[in-house]
PADREN-277447 format. One line per field, with one value per residue (C-alpha): residue number from 1; residue in one letter; x negated, y negated, z negated. Coordinates in steps of 0.001 Angstrom, whole numbers, plus 500000, padded with zeros to 6 digits. Layout:
<atoms>
seq: [NUM:...]
type: [A:...]
xx: [X:...]
yy: [Y:...]
zz: [Z:...]
</atoms>
This chain:
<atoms>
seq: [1:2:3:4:5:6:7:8:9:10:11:12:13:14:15:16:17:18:19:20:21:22:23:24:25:26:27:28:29:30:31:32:33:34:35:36:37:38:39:40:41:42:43:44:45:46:47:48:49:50:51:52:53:54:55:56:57:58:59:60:61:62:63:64:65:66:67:68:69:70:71:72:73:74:75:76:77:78:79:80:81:82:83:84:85:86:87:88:89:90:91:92:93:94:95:96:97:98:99:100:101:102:103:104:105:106:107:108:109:110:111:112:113:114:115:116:117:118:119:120:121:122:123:124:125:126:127:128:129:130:131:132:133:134:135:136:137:138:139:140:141:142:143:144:145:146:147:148:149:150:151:152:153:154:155:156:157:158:159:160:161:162:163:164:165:166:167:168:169:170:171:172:173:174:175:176:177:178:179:180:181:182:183:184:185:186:187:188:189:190:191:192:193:194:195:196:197:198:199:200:201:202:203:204:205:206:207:208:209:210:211:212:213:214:215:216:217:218:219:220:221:222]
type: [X:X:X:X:X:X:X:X:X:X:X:X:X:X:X:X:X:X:X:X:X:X:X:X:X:X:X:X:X:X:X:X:X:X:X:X:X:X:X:X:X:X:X:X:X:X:X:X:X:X:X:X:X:X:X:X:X:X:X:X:X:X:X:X:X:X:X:X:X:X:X:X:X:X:X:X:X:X:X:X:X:X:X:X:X:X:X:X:X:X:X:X:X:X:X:X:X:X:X:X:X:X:X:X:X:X:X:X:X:X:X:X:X:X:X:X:X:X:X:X:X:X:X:X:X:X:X:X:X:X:X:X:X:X:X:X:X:X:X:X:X:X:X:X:X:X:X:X:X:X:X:X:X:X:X:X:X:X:X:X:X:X:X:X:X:X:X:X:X:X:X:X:X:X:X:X:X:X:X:X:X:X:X:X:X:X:X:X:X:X:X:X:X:X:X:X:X:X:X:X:X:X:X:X:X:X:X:X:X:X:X:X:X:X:X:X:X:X:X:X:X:X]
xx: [679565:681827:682384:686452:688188:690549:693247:694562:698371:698799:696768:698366:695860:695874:692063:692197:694191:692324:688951:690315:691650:688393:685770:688114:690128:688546:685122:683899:680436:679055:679871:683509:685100:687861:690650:692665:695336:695985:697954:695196:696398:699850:702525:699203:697493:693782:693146:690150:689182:690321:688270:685044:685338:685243:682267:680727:681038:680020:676598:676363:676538:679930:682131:685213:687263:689916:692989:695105:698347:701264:700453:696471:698100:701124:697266:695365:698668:699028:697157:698881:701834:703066:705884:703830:702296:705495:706001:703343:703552:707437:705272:703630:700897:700609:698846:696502:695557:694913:692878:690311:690522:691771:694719:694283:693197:690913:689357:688135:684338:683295:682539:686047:687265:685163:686165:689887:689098:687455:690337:691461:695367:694441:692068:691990:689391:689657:693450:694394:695688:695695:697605:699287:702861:703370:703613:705948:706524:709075:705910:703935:700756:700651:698592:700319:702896:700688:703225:704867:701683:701703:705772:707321:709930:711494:709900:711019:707709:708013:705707:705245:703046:701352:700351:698640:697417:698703:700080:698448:700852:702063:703843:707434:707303:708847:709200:706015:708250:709031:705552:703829:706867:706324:704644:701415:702231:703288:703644:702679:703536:701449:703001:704776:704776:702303:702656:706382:705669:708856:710906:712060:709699:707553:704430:701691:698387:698511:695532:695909:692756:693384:690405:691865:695574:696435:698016:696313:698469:697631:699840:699557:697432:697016]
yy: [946200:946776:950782:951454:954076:954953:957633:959100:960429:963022:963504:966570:966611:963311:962769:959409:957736:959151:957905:954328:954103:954910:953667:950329:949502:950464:950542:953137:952972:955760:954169:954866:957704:958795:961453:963079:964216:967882:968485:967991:970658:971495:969276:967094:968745:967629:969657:970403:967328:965980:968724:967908:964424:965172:967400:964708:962323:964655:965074:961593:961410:959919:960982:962923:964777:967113:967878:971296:970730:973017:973612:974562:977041:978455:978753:980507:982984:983757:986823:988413:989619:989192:986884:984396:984522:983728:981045:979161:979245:977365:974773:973862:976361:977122:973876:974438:977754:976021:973482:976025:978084:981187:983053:984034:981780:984433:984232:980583:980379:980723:976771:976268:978773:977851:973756:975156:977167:974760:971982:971677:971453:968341:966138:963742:960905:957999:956547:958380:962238:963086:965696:966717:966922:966054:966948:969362:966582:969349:971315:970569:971173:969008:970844:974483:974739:975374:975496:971802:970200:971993:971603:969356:966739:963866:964267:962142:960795:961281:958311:960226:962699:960639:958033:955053:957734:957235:960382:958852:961684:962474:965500:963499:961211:957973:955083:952296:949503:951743:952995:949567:947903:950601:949079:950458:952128:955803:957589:956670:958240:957697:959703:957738:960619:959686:962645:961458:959244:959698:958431:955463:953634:956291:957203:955877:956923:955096:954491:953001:951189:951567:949239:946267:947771:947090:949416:949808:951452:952052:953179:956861:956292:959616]
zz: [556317:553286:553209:554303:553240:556416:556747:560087:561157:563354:566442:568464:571323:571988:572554:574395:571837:568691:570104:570968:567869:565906:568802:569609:567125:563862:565330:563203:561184:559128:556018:556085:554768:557102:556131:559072:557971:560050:563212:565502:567721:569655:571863:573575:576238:574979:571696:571969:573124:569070:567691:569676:569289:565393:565419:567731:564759:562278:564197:564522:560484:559939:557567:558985:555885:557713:556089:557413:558974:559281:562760:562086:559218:562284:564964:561927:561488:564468:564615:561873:564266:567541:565729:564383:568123:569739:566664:567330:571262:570320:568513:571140:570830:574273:575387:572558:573933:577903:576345:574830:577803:575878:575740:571243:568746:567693:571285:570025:569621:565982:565533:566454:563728:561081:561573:561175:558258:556592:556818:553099:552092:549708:549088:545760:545682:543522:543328:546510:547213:550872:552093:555368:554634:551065:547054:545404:542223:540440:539878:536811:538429:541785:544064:543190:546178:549207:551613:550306:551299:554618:554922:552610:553892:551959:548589:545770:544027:540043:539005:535470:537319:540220:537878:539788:542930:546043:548267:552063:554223:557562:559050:558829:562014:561711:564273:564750:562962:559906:559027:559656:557278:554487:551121:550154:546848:545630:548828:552454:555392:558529:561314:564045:566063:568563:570767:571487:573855:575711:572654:571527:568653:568216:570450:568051:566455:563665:561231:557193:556065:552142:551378:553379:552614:556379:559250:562538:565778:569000:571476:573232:576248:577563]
</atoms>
């Protein structure tokens, strides 16, 4: 099978839909190179059924590349002070914290904290940058503005700069109809807010396979 290069939205603790999406719909083979793109964590109540499922994979040889989110970077923070504590319990932090069975991220076991410190803010392969939330493009040096790639909404793409790359994203949810209708070209955004089931067009996981240049969705299913 031809290798795929495959990029994946935001997860937020939905386990069941992340592995039907890979396992049934994608039918993953160790030949692909898949790029998640952060928020694994938060809102869902499985997340560390999303993390195990990755380190599953990686045991099993595949090729997961993790990309941070700007709710892995709010978990990883929290320990500074008791306000980034109470920050990231508002971002859903709490149901992370049930689904580990801990009350402090730094309770996690260290596999757990070493998979979130390793999650990279960018990764450039080829003619694609991935990245969680975006590209500060008034920057002459791309990848300077940490917290744009972690927090960046509704960035204008200055084609001067990206050159023939293209910035695969998610962080910004968007309804089903408008990320499956978006053209394949400059920027990409692959968040249809799968976690919000309970609203109107969104509620997907949604998958891009840049070597076919085709969307995949599945619907939540937790």
């Amino acid at each position: 099978m031809t290798p795929r290069i495959i990029a994946i939205g935001d997860i937020h603790g939905c386990s069941k839909t992340f592995k039907k999406l890979l396992l049934d719909e994608l039918r993953i083979q160790q030949t692909d190179e898949i790029y998640c793109l952060g928020d694994y964590i938060d809102r869902g109540y499985d997340s560390k059924g999303v993390v195990d499922f990755i380190l599953e994979l990686r045991e099993k040889k595949f090729h997961i590349h993790t990309l941070r989110g700007n709710h892995e970077q709010v978990m990883m923070d929290s320990t500074l002070n008791e306000e980034n504590y109470r920050n990231w319990l508002a971002l859903g932090g709490a149901r992370t914290l049930n689904s580990f069975g801990v009350r402090y991220y730094h309770e996690f076991d260290l596999a757990y904290i070493n998979f979130f410190k390793d999650t990279e803010l960018f990764i450039e392969t080829g003619n694609y940058i991935f990245v969680h939330a975006g590209l500060n493009f008034k920057n002459h040096d791309l990848f300077e503005d940490k917290d744009a790639m972690l927090w960046i909404r509704d960035f204008k793409v200055d084609k001067n700069k990206l050159g023939n790359r293209i910035v695969v994203h998610g962080h910004n949810p968007h309804p089903k109809d408008f990320i499956l209708n978006q053209k394949i070209e400059n920027a990409v955004n692959i968040d249809a807010g799968c976690v919000f089931n309970d609203r109107k067009g969104y509620g997907s996981l949604i998958a891009l396979n840049l070597t076919e240049r085709k969307f995949i969705a599945v619907k939540n299913c937790e």
